[in-house]
Structure formats: C-alpha cells, structure tokens
C-alpha positions in Angstrom: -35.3 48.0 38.2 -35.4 49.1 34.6 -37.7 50.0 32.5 -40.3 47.5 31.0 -39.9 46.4 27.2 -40.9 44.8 24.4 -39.5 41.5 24.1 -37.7 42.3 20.6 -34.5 43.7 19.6 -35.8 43.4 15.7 -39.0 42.0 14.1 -38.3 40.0 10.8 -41.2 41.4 8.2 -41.9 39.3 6.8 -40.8 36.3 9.3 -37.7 34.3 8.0 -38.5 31.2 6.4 -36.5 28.4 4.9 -37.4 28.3 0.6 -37.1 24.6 0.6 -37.8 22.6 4.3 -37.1 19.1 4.3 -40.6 18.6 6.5 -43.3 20.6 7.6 -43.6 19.4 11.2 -43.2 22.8 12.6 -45.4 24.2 10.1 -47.3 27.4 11.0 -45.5 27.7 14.0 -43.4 30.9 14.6 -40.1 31.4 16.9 -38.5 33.9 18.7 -35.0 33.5 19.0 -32.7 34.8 22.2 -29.9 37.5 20.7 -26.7 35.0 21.3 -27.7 32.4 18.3 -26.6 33.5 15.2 -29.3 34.9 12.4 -27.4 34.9 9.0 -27.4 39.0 8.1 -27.8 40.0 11.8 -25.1 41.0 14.4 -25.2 39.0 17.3 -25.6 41.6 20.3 -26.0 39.4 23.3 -27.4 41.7 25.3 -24.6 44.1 25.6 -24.3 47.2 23.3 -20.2 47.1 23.7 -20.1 43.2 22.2 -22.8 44.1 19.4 -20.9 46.9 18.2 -17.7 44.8 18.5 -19.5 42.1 16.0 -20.1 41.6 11.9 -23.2 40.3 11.2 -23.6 36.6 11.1 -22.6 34.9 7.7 -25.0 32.0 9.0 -27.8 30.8 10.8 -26.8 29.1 14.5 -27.2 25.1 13.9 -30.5 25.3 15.8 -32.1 27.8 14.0 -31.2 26.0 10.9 -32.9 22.9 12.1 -35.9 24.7 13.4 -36.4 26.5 9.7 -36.0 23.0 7.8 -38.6 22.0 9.7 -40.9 24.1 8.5 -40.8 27.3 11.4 -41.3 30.8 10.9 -38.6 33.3 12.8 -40.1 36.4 14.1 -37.3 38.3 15.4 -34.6 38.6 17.8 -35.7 38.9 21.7 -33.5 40.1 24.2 -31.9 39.0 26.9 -29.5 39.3 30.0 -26.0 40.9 29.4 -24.1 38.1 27.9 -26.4 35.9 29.0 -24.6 35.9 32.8 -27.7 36.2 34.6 -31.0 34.5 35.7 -33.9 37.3 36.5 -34.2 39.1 33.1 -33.3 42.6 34.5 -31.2 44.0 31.8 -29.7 47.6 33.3 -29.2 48.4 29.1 -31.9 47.7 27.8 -34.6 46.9 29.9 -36.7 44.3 31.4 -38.8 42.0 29.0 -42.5 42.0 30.9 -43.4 38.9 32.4 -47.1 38.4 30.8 -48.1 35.9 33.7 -47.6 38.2 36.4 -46.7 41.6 35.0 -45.3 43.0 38.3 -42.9 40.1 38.4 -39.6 39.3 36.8 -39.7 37.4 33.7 -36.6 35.3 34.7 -33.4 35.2 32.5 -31.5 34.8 30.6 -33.7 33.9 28.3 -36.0 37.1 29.1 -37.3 38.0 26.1 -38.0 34.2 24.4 -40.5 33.5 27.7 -41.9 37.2 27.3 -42.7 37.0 23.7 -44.0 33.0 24.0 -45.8 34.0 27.0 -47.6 36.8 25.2 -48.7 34.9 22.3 -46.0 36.6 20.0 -44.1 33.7 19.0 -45.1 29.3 19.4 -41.7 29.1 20.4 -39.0 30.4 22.2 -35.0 29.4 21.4 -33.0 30.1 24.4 -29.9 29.2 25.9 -29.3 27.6 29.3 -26.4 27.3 31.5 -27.7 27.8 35.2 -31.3 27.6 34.7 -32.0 30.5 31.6 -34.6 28.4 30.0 -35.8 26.8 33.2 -36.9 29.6 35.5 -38.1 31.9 32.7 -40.7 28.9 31.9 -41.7 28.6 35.4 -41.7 32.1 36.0 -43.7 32.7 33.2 -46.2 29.8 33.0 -44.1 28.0 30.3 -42.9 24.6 29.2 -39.3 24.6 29.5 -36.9 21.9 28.3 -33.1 22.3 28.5 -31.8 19.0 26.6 -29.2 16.5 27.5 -25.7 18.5 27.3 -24.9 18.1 24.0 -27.9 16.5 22.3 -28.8 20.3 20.2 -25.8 21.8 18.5 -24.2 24.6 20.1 -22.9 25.4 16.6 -23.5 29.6 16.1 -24.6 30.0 19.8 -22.1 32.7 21.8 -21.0 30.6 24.7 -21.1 31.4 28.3 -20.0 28.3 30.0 -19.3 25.4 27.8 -19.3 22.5 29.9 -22.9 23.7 30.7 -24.6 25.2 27.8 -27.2 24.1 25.9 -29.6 25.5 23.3 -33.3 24.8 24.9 -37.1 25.8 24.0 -39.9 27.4 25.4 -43.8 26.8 24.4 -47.1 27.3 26.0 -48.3 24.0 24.8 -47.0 20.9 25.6 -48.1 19.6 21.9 -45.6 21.8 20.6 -42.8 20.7 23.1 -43.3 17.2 22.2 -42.9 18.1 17.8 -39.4 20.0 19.0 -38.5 16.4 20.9 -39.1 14.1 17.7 -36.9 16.4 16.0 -34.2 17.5 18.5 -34.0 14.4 20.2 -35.4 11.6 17.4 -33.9 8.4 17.9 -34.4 8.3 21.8 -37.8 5.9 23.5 -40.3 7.7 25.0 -41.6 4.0 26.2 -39.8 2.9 29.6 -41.6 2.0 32.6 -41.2 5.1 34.3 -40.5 5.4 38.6 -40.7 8.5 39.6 -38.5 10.4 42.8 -39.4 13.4 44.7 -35.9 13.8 46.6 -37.0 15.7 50.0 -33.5 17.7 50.3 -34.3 19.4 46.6 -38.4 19.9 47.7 -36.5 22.0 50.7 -35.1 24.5 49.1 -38.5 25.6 47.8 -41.2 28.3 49.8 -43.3 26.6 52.3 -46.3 28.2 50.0 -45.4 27.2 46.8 -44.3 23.8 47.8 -48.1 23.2 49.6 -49.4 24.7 46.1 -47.4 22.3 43.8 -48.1 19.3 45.7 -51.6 19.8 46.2 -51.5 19.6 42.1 -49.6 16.6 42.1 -51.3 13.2 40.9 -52.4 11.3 43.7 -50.7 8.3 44.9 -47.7 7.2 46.9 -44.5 9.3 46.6 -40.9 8.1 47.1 -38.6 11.3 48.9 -35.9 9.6 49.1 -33.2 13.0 49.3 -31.0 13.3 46.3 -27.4 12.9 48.5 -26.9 11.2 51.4 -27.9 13.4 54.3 -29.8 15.7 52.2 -27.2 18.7 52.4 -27.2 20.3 48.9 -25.1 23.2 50.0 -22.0 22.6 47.8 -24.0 22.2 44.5 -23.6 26.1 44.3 -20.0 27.5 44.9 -19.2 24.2 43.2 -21.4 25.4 40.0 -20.6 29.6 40.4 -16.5 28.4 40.8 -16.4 26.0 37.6 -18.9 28.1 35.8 -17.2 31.3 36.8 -13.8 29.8 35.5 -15.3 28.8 32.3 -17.0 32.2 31.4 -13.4 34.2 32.2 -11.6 32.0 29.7 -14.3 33.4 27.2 -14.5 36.6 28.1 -11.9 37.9 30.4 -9.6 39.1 27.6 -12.3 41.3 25.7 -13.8 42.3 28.9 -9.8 43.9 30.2 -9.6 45.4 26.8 -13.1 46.8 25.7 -14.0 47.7 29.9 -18.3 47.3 29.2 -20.4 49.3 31.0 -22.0 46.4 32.8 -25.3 46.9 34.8 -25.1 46.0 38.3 -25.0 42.3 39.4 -23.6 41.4 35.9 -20.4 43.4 36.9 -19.9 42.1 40.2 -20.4 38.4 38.6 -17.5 38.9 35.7 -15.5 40.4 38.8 -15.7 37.3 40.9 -15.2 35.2 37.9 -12.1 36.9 37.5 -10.6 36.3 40.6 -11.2 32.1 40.1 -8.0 30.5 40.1 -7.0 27.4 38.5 -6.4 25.6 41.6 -9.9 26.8 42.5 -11.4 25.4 39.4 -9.5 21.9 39.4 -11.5 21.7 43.1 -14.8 22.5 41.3 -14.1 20.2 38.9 -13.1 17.4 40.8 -16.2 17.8 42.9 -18.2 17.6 39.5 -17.3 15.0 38.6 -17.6 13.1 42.2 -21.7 14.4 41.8 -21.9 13.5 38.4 -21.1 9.8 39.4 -23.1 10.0 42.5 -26.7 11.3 39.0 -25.4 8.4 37.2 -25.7 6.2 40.2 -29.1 7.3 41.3 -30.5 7.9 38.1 -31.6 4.3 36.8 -32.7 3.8 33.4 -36.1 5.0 33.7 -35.8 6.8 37.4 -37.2 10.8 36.8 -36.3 13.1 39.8 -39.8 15.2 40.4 -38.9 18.9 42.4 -40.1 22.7 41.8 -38.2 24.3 39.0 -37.8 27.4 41.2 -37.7 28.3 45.1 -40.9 30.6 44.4 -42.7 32.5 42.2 -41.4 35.5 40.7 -39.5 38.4 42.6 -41.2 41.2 42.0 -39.8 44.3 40.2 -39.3 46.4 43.1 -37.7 43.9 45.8 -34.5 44.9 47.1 -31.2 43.2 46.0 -30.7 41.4 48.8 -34.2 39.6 48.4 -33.4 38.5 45.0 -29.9 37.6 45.7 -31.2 35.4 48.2 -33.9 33.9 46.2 -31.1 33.7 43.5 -29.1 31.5 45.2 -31.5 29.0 46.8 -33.2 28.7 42.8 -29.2 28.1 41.5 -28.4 25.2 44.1 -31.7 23.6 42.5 -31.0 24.4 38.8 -27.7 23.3 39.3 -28.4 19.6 39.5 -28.9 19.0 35.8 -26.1 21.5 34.8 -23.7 19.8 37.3 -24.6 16.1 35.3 -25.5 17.1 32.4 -28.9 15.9 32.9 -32.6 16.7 30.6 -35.3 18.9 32.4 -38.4 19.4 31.5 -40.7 22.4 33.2 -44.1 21.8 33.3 -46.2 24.6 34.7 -48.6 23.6 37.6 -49.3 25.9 40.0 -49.6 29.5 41.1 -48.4 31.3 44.5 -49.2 34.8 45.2 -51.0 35.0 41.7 -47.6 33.9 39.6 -47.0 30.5 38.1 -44.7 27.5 39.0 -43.1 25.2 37.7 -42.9 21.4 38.3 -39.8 19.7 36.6 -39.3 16.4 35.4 -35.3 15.0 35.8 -33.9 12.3 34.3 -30.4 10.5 32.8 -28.7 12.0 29.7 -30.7 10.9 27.0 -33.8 10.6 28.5 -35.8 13.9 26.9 -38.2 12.3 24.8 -39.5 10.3 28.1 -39.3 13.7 29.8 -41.8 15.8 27.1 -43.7 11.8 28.0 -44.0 11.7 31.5 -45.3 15.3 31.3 -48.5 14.2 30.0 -49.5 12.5 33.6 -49.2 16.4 35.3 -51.3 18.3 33.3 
C-alpha cells in the first residue's frame, strides 16, 4: 500500500463562495469536492498526473458545484481520489491513500477517497463525489458516513469527467443525516418523502455480506418482523458482476481507450490491469451485457413497488486493512461490487446509513428504492438511527 495522505490536492484560502446565492439553505456549511468535477480556474486532475497535465483549467464550475454554491456552501478544496476514478478502495499508487479517520489502519474506500476522508475528519460538512460502482457508497460505510448516490440522472453530470455513463452519478457524503436531508430538498425538490413505506431485506443480497458483520447490523436493526424475500428468483446474484465489469468496462474504453494508446499512463497496479481488460471487451460482448441489463432492470421495476425499499449491508465487511494481500481485497472487491451493482444496474437511489461496527470499523446499512424515490430514502433513514 501507499503512503497515507492528506485528503487535499489544494485548499481554497479563503473557501470559494458564490457573491450572490439564491438561498442560504446550505449556509455555513463547507464542501470538499472529488478532483473529476470541474472548479472554474482549476485543472481537473482526476487522480492521474498524465490527464492533469494533459488538461487547461476549467472555464466553469461542474453543474453540481454550481448548485451547491447558490445555495449558500463554502468549497474548501479539491480531495483526491482513485486514478480516473476506476477503482473502489481508495489506494492511489500516485498519490497516496487518503486516511480512513474511522478506522485508521483501514482503507478509506474509493473512489471517492479523499471526500469520505476529509468529511470523516471534520474537514469539510460535505463531500461531492462521483459514483459508478459504489464510489460514494463504500467510502460512507467504510468510513462511518451517510452516503447517497441519486436516481441516475436526477444531479447534473454537467462538468463531471465521466467514467461510465450509463452509470454515473454525482452523490454526497455527510456525517449527519440533517445535512443529507437539506442536499435532498435541493437535489431532489419536487419528489414525496410521504408514502407508506414496506420495507425488504432480500436474503440472496444479506448473503453476500460476513457472517460478523451481518449478526452486527441486524442486531441494530428496528425490531419487528422482516420480509427476506431474495431479490431474484432462486437467490443466485452471480451474473450482476461480469454483467456490470463487461458493460461498464465497454463504456470506460470508449472514453478513454484512445488517450490511454496515445499518452501510455503510468497506471498503479489494479487500475492497469482494469483499463487492460476493458480493452479487450468486444461489442458483441457488450450487446450481451446490455441485453442482460436491461432484462434486470425490468425484473427492479417489477419488484420495486411504489413505496417498496430493499434494506441490505452497503458492503461485504468492514474495511480491508492497509496491509492485506491483493488477493484478499480482490476477493472482498468482488463480493462488495455484485452488491453495489444493483442500483447501478437499475438505475436505482441508495442511501448509506451507518449502523454498526465489526472488528472496530463501521458499516453501513442501505436503504434501496425505485428511481425517484431519494427524498423517501434521506426519510426512511430516520427509523435506523
């Protein structure tokens, strides 16, 4: 593992502010923003020295930085983050690793390293990350965070450097779910927070996690009767993931494959065997993935009655720790992508609530629910902590 770091690329003294906001909801409340939105003035690095240098500074802020300084927020820098965003423990080989405050001999989880690390330590109210497979999800659970990755589509992409498309979304960490719930009236205003809720725990996504962690999270869990019914018939999850890694893997070569042939990165290891696979993907390949998609996406919308909220551990486990071997976190890696996966697959709002602890790190509990349904989400949340 690298080196531990601080979680900013640059400190903004004094913090940028908006001269005129249209409201003050977010008022004394300061952000951290991941290195792939766009700061007006500021290159945007991504977490790769090859694409910063490659880059002009920004002529604008990224849509949802724009929206969060109209509101009345404070940025406080740039935070780092994976190399181009294409991975989920925080380990940057370039840089270094952002320290997870929560457990400090643990991963901070990624991408969105260094938004968790600097909300986490009280440096920032807010963290603005991106998610594709789980990069705001699994930092927040990793590092004792709300999390919320929105409906696909519901927060502007606008000025965010893509990874996947199809799957990317802006999202937000906070250590208070107070603060969570102001970013919902303004991300997602317009959507009812007040539906009589039923809510799932699908036993095929609850088997994916640890024996330990799942005792710890359940024993934390309201009492009452629980439904388990498993998400898929059968409960076999196992195609959610080469299904995700093919279509996801297509989408990130159409991005970056041509730069990558002609600039050759230095990438650090795991990010250089994941652009390699990505670049063997055919199209054939990626019409299956796509195909099967779209077969699970009707399967969500079929399950996923207005006011039904699929309730499962954000991650297998807690934390890897800094010093376990690749093949423990590849292994830990795939069982936490074939649960992340579900809302990236449909498109779906998740909401991480952190419940629990195993082994002295925190987990998190997350809330699932149709497209649209964020504000009931940020809601529901209420009745778990």
């Amino acid at each position: 593992m690298t080196q531990s770091i601080g979680p900013f690329v640059e400190r903004f003294e004094p913090p940028v502010t908006a001269e005129t906001p249209a409201t003050d909801l977010l008022s004394g409340l300061t952000v951290a923003v991941k290195d792939n939105f766009d700061i007006a003035g500021t290159v945007t690095g991504g977490g790769n020295p090859e694409w910063a240098e490659d880059q002009a500074p920004a002529a604008r802020h990224a849509s949802a930085v724009q929206t969060l300084l109209e509101n009345g927020a404070a940025l406080v820098g740039k935070v780092h983050m994976d190399e181009l965003a294409y991975s989920l423990m925080g380990v940057n080989a370039r840089f270094g690793t952002p320290e997870n405050p929560a457990a400090p001999s643990r991963v901070p989880g990624g991408s969105s390293s260094g938004s968790a690390s600097a909300v986490a330590s009280g440096l920032a109210d807010i963290g603005l990350g991106s998610d594709t497979g789980g990069s705001v999800r699994l930092p927040a659970s990793f590092c004792g965070l709300f999390g919320w990755r929105p409906t696909h589509g519901l927060v502007s992409g606008e000025g965010l450097l893509p990874l996947a498309e199809s799957y990317d979304v802006p999202g937000f960490l906070t250590r208070e779910l107070e603060t969570l719930s102001l970013l919902g009236e303004i991300f997602a205003d317009g959507q009812s927070a007040d539906e009589d809720v039923r809510l799932v725990y699908p036993a095929d996504v609850w088997r994916l996690c640890e024996d330990a962690a799942a005792a710890a999270l359940k024993s934390a869990l309201p009492k009452g009767d629980r439904n388990d019914s498993p998400l898929l018939p059968g409960g076999d999850l196992k195609e959610l993931l080469p299904v995700f890694r093919t279509h996801q893997g297509y989408e990130v070569w159409q991005h970056f494959g041509s730069w990558i042939e002609k600039r050759e990165p230095d990438f650090g290891p795991g990010i250089r065997d994941r652009f390699a696979m990505a670049a063997r993907i055919t199209a054939e390949e990626f019409e299956e993935a796509k195909t099967a998609r779209a077969a699970f996406r009707a399967h969500l919308g079929r399950v996923l009655s207005p006011g039904t909220i699929m309730v499962y551990p954000t991650s297998p486990g807690p934390a890897p720790l800094l010093t376990d071997g690749n093949d423990i976190v590849e292994t830990f890696r795939n069982r936490a992508l074939s649960m992340l996966a579900i809302a990236g697959h449909g498109g779906l709002p998740q909401v991480s609530v952190p419940l629990a602890a195993s082994q002295g790190s925190p987990l998190g509990l997350s809330l699932v629910a149709a497209p649209g349904s964020d504000r009931l989400l940020i809601e529901t949340a209420k009745r778990f902590i």
